[in-house]
C-alpha positions as CSV (number, residue, x, y, z in Angstrom):
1,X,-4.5,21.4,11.5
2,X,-4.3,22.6,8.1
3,X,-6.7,21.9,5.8
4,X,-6.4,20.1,2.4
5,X,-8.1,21.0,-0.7
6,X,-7.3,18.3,-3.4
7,X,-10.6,19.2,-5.3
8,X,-9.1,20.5,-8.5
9,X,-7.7,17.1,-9.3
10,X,-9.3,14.2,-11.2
11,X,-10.3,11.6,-8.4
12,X,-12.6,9.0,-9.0
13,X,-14.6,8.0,-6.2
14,X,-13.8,4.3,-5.1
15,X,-13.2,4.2,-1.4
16,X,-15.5,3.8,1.6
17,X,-13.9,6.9,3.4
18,X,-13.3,7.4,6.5
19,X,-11.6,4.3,7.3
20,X,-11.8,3.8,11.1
21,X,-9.2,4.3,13.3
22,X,-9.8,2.8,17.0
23,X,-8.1,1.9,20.0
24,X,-6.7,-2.1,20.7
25,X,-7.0,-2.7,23.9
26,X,-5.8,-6.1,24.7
27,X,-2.9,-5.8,22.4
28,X,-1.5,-2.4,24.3
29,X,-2.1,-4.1,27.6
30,X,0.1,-6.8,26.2
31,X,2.6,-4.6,24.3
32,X,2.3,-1.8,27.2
33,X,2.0,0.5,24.9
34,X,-1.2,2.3,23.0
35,X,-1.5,0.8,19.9
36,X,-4.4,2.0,17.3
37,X,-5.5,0.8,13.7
38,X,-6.2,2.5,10.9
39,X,-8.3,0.4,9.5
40,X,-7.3,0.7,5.4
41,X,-8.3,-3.2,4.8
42,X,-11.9,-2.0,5.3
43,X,-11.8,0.4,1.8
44,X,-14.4,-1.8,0.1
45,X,-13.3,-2.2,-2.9
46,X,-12.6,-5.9,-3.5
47,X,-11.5,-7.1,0.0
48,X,-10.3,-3.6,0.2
49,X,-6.6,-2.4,1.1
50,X,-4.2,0.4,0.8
51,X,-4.2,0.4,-2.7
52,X,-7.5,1.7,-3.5
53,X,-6.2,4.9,-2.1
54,X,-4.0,5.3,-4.9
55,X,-6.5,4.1,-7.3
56,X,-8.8,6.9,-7.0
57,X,-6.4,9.4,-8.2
58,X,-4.8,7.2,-10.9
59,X,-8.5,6.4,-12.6
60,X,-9.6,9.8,-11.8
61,X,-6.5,11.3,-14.1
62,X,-6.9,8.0,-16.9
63,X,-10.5,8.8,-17.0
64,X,-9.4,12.6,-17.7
65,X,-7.3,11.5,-20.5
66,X,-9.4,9.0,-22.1
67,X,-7.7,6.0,-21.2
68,X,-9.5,2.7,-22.4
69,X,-7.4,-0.1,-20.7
70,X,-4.7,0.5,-17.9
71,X,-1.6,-1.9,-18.2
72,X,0.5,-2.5,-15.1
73,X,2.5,-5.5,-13.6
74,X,2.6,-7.8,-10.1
75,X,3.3,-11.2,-9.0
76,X,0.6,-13.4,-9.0
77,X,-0.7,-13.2,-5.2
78,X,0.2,-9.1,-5.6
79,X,-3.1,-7.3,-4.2
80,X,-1.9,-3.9,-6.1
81,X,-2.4,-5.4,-9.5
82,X,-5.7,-7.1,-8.0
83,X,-7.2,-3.9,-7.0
84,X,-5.9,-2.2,-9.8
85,X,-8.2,-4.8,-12.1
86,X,-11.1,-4.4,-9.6
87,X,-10.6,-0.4,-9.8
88,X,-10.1,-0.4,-14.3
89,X,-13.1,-2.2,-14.7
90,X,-15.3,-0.4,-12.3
91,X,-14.6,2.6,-14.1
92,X,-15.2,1.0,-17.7
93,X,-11.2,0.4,-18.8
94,X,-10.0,-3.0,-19.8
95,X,-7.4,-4.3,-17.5
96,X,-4.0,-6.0,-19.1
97,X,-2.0,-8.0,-15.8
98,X,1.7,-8.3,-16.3
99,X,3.0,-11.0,-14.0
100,X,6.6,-12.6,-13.9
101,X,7.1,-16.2,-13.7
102,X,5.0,-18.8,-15.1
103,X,1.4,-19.7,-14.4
104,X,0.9,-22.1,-12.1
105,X,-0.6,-25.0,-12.6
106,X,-3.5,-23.7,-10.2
107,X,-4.8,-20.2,-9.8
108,X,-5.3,-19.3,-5.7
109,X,-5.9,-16.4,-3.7
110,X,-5.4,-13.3,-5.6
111,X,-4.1,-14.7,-8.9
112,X,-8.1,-16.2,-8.8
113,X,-9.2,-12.9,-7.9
114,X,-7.6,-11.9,-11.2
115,X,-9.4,-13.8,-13.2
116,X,-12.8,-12.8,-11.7
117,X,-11.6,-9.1,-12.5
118,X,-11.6,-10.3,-15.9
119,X,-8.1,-9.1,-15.7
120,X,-5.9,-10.2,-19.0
121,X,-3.1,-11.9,-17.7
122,X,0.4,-12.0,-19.6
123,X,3.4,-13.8,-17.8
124,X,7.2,-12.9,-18.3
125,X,8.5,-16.7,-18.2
126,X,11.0,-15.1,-16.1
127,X,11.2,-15.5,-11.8
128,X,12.7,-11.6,-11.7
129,X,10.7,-9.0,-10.5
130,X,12.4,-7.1,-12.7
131,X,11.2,-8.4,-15.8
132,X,7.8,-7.0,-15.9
133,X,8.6,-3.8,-16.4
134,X,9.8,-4.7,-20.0
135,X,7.0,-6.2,-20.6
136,X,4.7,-3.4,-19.2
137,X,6.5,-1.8,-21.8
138,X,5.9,-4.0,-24.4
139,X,2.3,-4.4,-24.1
140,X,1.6,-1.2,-23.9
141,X,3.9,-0.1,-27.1
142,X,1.0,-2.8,-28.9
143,X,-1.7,-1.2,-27.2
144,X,-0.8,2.1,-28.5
145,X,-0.3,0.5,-32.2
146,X,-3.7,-1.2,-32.3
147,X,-5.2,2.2,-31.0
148,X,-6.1,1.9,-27.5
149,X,-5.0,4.7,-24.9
150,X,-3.5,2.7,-22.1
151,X,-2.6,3.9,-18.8
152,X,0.6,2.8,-18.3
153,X,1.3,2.1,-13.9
154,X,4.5,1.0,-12.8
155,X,5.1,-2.3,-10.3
156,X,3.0,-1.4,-7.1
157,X,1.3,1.8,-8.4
158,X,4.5,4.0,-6.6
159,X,3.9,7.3,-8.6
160,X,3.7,10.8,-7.8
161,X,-0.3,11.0,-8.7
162,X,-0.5,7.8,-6.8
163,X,0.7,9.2,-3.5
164,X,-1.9,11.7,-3.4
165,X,-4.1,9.1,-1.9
166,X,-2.1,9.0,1.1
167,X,-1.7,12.3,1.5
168,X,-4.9,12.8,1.9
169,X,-4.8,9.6,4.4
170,X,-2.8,11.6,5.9
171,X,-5.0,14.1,6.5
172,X,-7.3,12.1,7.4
173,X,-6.0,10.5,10.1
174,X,-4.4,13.5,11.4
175,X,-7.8,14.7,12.2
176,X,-9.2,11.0,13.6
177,X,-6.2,11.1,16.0
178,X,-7.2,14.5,17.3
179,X,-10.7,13.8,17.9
180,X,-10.0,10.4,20.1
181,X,-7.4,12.7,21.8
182,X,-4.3,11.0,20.6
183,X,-0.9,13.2,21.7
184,X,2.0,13.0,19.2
185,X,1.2,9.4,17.7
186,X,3.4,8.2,15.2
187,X,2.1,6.0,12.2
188,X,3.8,2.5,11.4
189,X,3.4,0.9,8.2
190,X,4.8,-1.8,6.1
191,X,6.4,-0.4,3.2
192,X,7.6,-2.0,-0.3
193,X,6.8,0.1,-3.8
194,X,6.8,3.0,-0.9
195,X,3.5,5.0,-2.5
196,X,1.9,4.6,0.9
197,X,4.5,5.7,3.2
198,X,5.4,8.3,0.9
199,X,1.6,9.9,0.7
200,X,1.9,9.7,4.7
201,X,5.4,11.4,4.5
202,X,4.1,14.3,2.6
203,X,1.4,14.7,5.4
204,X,4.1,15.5,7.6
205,X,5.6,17.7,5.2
206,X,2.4,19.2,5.2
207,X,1.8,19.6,9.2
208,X,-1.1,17.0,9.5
209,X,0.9,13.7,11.1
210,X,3.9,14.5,13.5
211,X,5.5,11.1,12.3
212,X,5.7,7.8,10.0
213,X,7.5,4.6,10.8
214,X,8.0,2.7,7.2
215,X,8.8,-1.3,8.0
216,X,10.5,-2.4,4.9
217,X,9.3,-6.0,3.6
218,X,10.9,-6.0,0.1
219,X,14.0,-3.7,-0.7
220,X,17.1,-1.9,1.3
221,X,16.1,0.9,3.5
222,X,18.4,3.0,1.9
223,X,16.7,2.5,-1.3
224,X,13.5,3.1,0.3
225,X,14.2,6.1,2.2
226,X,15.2,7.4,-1.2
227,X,12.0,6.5,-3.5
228,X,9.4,7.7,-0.3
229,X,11.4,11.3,-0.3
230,X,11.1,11.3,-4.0
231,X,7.8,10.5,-4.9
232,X,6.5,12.8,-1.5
233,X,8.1,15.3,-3.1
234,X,6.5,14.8,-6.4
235,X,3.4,14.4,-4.5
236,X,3.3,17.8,-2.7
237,X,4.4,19.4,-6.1
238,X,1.2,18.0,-7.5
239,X,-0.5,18.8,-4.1
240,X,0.5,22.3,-4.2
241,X,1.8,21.3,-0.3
242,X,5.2,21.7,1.3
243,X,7.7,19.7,0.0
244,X,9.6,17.1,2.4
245,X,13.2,16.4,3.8
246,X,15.3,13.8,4.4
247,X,14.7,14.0,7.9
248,X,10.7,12.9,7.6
249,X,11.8,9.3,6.3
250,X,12.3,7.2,8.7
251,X,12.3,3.0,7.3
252,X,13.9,0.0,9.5
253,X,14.6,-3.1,8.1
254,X,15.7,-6.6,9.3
255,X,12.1,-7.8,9.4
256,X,11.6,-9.0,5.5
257,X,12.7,-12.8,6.3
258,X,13.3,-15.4,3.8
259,X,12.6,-12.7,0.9
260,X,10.4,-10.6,-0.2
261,X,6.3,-12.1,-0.5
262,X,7.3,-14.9,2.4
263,X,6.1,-15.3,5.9
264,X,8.6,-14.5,8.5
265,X,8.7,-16.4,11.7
266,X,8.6,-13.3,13.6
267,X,5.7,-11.9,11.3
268,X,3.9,-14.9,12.1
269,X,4.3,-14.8,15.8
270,X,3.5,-11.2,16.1
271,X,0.0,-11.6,13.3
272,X,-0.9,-14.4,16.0
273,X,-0.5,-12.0,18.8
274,X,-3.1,-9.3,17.1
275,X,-5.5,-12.6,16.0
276,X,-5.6,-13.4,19.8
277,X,-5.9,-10.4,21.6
278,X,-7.9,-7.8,18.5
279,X,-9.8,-10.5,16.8
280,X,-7.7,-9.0,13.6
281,X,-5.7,-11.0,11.2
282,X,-2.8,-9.6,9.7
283,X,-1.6,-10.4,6.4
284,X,1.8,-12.2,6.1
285,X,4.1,-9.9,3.6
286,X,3.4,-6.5,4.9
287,X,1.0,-6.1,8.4
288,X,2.7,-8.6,10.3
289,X,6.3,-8.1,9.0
290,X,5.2,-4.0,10.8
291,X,3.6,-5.8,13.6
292,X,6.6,-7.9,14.3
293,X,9.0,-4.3,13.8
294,X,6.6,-2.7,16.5
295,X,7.1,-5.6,18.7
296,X,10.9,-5.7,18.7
297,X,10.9,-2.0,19.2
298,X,8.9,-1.9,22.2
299,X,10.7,-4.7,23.5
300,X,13.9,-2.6,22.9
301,X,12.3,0.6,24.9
302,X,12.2,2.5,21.8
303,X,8.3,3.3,21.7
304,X,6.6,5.0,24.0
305,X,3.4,5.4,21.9
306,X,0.7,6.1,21.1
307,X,1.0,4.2,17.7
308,X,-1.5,4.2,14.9
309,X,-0.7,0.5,12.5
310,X,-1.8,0.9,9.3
311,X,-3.5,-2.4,8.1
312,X,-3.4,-2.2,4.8
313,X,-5.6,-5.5,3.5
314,X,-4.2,-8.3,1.9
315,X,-6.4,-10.7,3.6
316,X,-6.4,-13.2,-0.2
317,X,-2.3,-13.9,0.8
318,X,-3.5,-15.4,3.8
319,X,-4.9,-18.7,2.1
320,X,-1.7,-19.0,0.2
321,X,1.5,-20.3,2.3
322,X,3.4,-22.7,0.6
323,X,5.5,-20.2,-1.6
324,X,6.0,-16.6,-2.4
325,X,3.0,-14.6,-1.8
């Protein structure tokens, strides 16, 4: 495998890396077919997840600029804008929180993890996803006027920069997968701003994974497929790596539910699956909507493995169920 020298760009140091990557035993007895975790809810920043991936390139280039607060926007239970709190103030920036909706009348799971970032919260007063970009906007256009440098991160962290952090996932696990012998795996994620899937894609690109399955839990997969080609293009551009095609992006759908931030039924029957036979729990809007997509396909004969799931955190969603998470 090729190797991967990212050295010349700013990174700050915030994950516990290597994540580990091991064998489920009971599950692929169950499934019959080798399933593996990469274990990216063990990052250690916060609760840990995917996002801190990400994170380490974005601070590293805000700290580069002299950024003093970073600005970027969520739903309340959204463990990117949670992270992305954690990460700012670890690295001495102010964090501004744009969230759509309302407050609620009671702050749970990561919309109180929020407030122990000492994140400043401003809410859109509008239920679209949508409308916290404008305000993103917004905020930032005062932050500039009162003069502060903000970094300014779109919904979910999806950027070019961003991606870099799973590239070099990708990488990563590339080189796990040949030490515990693994032929030909193929990587299955949930996917929704589609930064993550996108870093992985580029790995491909760039020789180090032979595949990635993205499980979409928010948008169409057409509109998927297009943003992960984009942005792994963007990212091997910044990467100095080969750029992907079309081909490398491969995203299913089906498997979002009742909308975007719910639990499906099927996610929750395939999360209870890996609770009783890994010890693992799943969380409801991304891992288990995968979990549930892996299921169906190797009920339909289309996997033969070995499969690597990304878990990619999330664990503060699972204490908040009666709503959107």
């Amino acid at each position: 495998m090729a190797d991967l020298d990212l050295s010349s760009i700013p990174r700050e140091g915030l994950a516990l890396l290597p994540t580990p990557l091991h064998l489920a035993p009971r599950l692929s007895e169950a499934l019959g077919v080798e399933v593996w975790f990469k274990r990216d809810d063990l990052t250690g920043l916060g609760l840990g997840g995917n996002k801190v991936r990400p994170l380490e390139f974005l601070l590293g280039d805000a700290l580069a600029r002299g950024c003093d607060v970073l600005v970027t926007g969520s739903g309340a239970q959204s463990n990117w804008s949670m992270l992305a709190a954690l990460a700012a103030r670890r690295c001495g920036l102010d964090a501004v929180v744009c969230l759509y909706g309302d407050p609620p009348a009671e702050s749970r799971g990561n919309l109180l993890l929020h407030g122990l970032a000492g994140a400043d919260l401003r809410w859109t007063g509008d239920p679209s996803r949508a409308s916290v970009d404008a305000l993103i906007e917004r905020v930032s256009d005062e932050l500039r006027q009162a003069g502060r440098t903000p970094l300014v991160v779109p919904r979910g962290g999806a950027t070019a920069r961003g991606s870099l952090g799973y590239l070099a996932a990708a990488h990563e696990i590339g080189a796990q997968a040949t030490t515990a012998g693994l032929v030909d795996p193929t990587v299955w994620l949930g996917t929704g701003s589609c930064g993550t899937q996108a870093g992985l894609v580029a790995g491909v690109a760039a020789g180090f994974l032979p595949r990635v399955v993205g499980v979409t839990v928010s948008r169409p997969a057409d509109e998927c497929r297009d943003r992960v080609l984009m942005l792994a293009r963007g990212a091997a551009e910044i990467a100095g790596t080969s750029a992907a095609d079309p081909s490398m992006v491969s995203v299913i759908d089906g498997f979002i539910g009742p909308g975007y931030g719910y639990e499906s039924p099927a996610g929750a029957e395939a999360a209870a699956l890996v609770a009783r036979t890994e010890g693992l729990f799943l969380d409801p809007p991304f891992c288990a909507k995968a979990m549930a997509a892996l299921v169906s396909a190797v009920g339909a004969g289309q996997v033969t493995g070995p499969v690597i799931m990304l878990t990619s955190g999330g664990a503060p969603t699972l204490f908040v169920k009666d709503g959107p998470l």
